[in-house]
C-alpha positions as CSV (number, residue, x, y, z in Angstrom):
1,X,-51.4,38.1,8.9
2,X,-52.4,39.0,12.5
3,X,-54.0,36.1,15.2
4,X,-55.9,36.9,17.7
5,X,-53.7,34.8,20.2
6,X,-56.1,36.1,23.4
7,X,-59.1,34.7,21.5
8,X,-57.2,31.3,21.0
9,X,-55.7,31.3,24.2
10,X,-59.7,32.0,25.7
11,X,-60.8,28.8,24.0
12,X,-57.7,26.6,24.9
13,X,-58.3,27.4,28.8
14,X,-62.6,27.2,28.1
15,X,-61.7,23.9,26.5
16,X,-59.7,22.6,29.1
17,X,-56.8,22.2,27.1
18,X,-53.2,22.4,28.5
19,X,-50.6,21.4,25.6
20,X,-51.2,21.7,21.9
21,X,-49.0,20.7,18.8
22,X,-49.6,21.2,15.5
23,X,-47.2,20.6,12.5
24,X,-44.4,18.2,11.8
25,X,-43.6,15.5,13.6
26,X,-40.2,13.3,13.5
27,X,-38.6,10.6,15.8
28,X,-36.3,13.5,17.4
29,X,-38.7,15.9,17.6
30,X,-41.1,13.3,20.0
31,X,-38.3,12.6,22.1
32,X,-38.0,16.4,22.3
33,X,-41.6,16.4,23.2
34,X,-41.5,13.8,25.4
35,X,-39.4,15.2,27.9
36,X,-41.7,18.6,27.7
37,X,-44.3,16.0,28.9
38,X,-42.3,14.2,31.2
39,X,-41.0,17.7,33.0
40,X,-44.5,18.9,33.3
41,X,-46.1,15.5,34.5
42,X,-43.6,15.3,37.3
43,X,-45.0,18.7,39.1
44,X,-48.4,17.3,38.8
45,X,-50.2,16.0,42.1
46,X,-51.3,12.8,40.1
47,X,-51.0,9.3,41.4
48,X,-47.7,7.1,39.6
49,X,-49.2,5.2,37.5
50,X,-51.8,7.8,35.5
51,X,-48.6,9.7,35.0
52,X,-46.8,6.5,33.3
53,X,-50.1,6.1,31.0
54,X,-50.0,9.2,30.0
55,X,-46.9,9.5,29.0
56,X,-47.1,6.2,27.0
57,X,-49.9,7.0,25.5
58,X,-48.2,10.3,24.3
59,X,-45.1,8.2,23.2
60,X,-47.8,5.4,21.2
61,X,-50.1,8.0,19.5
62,X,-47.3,10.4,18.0
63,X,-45.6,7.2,16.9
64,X,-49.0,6.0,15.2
65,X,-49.4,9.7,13.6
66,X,-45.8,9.3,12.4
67,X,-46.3,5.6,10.9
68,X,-49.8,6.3,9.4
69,X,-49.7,9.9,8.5
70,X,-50.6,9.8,4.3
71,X,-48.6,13.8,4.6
72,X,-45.1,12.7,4.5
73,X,-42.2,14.9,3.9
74,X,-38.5,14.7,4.0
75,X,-36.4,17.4,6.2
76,X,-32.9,18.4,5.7
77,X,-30.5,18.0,8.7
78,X,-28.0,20.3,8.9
79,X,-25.4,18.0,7.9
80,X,-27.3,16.9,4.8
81,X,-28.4,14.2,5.9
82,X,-32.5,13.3,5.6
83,X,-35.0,12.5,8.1
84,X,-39.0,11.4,7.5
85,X,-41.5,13.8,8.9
86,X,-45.1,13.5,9.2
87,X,-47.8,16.0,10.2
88,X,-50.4,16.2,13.0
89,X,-51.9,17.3,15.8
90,X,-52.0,16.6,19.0
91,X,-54.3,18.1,22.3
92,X,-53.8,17.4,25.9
93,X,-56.2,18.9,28.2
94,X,-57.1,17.9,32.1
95,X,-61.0,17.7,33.2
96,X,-63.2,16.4,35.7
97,X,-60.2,14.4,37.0
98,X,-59.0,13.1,34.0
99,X,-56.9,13.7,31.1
100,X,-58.1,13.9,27.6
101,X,-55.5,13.1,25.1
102,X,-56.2,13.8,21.2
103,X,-54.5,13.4,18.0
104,X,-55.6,14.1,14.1
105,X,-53.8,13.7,10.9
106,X,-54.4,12.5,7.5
107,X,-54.2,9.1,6.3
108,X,-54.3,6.8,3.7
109,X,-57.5,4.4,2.9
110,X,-55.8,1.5,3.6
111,X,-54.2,2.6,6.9
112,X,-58.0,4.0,7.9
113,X,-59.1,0.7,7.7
114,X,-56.2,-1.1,9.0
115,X,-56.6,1.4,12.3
116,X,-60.4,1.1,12.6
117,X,-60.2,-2.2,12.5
118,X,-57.4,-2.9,15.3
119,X,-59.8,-0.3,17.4
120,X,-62.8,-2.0,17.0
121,X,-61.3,-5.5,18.1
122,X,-59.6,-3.5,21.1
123,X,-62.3,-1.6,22.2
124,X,-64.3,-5.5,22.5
125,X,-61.2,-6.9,25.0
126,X,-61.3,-6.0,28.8
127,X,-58.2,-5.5,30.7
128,X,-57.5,-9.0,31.1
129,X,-57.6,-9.9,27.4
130,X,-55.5,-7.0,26.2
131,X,-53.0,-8.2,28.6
132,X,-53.5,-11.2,27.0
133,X,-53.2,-10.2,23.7
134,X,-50.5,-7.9,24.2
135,X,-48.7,-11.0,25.4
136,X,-49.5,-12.8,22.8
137,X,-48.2,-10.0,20.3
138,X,-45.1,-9.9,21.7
139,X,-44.8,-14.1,20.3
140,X,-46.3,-13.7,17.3
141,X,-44.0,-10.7,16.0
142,X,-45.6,-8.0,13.4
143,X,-47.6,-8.2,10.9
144,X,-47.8,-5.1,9.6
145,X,-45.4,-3.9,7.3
146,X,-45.8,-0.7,7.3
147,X,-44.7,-0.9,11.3
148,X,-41.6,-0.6,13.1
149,X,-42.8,-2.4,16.3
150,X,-44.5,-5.9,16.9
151,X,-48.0,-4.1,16.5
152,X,-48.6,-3.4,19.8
153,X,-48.7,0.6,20.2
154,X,-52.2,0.5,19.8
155,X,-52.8,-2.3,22.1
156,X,-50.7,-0.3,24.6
157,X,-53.2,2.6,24.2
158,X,-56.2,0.8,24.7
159,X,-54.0,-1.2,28.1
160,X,-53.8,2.1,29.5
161,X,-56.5,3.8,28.6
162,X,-59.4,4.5,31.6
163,X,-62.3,4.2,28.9
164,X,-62.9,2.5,25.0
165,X,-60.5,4.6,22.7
166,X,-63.1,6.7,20.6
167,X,-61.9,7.7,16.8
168,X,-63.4,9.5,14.1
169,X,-62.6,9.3,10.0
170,X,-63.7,11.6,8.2
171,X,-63.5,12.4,4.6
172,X,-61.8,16.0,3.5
173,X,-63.0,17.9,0.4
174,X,-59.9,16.4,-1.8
175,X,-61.1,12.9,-1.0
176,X,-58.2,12.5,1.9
177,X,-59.0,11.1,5.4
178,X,-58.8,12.6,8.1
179,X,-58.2,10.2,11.3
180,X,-58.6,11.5,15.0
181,X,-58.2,9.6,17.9
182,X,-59.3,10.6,21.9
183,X,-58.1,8.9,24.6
184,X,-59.0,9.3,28.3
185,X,-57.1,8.6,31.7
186,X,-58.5,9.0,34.7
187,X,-56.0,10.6,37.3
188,X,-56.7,7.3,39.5
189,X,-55.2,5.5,37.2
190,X,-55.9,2.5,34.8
191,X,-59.4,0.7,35.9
């Protein structure tokens, strides 16, 4: 099969898009991607601070797409040994002085709701209160079993976001969802 790459390319650069992954996604492999990131943020002309919320938020949403993902596999090491993969996608892009950052995968029911619901109640806090709550977080430990952390990689999004973080779910023709998250920083940094 033959891809028009020019055509794609065309509407990456009309779309403002800069970096795009698509596929697997494992704890390695983000560090791997993390330093791509880091490299290319440090060439940037972008005050500190954007730069460090970028990169978290990076670090946060491949995390979430590899903790709710409902497409996991296993992958062989060449030693043998077996590592959990998800799948996903993820879209950085620069405009009109900000950065756009966007993720998609497929997940559960359960973990739809369990995300919509965390965005909601984070998208109703202002910067103070998600301090706050992140704070408070921390205390309280996790409550989520399917999570590694203390619960707070969401709340570290929305901390460093520049605007509310904006999500979609949508239901796929075999009755799977679909969950996309966007997530803006300004250049200036957080407001």
């Amino acid at each position: 099969m033959s891809f028009n790459v020019q055509l794609y390319n065309k509407m990456l650069t009309d779309n403002n898009v800069e970096v795009v992954y698509s596929g697997p996604i494992w704890s390695s492999g983000i560090d791997g991607m993390a330093e791509m990131l880091l490299k290319r943020l440090e060439y940037e002309d972008i005050p500190l601070n954007a730069s460090q919320s970028v990169f978290s938020v990076f670090v946060e949403q491949m995390n979430n797409m590899l903790m709710y993902s409902a497409e996991r596999h296993f992958l062989t090491n060449l030693d043998g040994t077996q590592i959990s993969s998800s799948k996903g996608i993820y879209i950085l892009g620069v405009k009109e002085g900000a950065y756009f950052i966007q993720t998609g995968n497929v997940v559960t029911s359960s973990n739809a709701e369990i995300l919509r619901a965390r965005i909601d109640f984070l998208n109703t806090l202002d910067k103070k209160e998600l301090r706050q709550y992140y704070k408070q977080q921390l205390i309280a430990g996790n409550d989520n079993p399917v999570s590694k952390g203390a619960g707070i990689g969401l709340i570290e999004i929305a901390r460093r976001a520049s605007e509310p973080i904006k999500y979609e779910i949508d239901k796929l023709d075999n009755g799977s969802l679909y969950f996309t998250m966007h997530v803006i920083i300004k250049q200036g940094g957080k407001q």
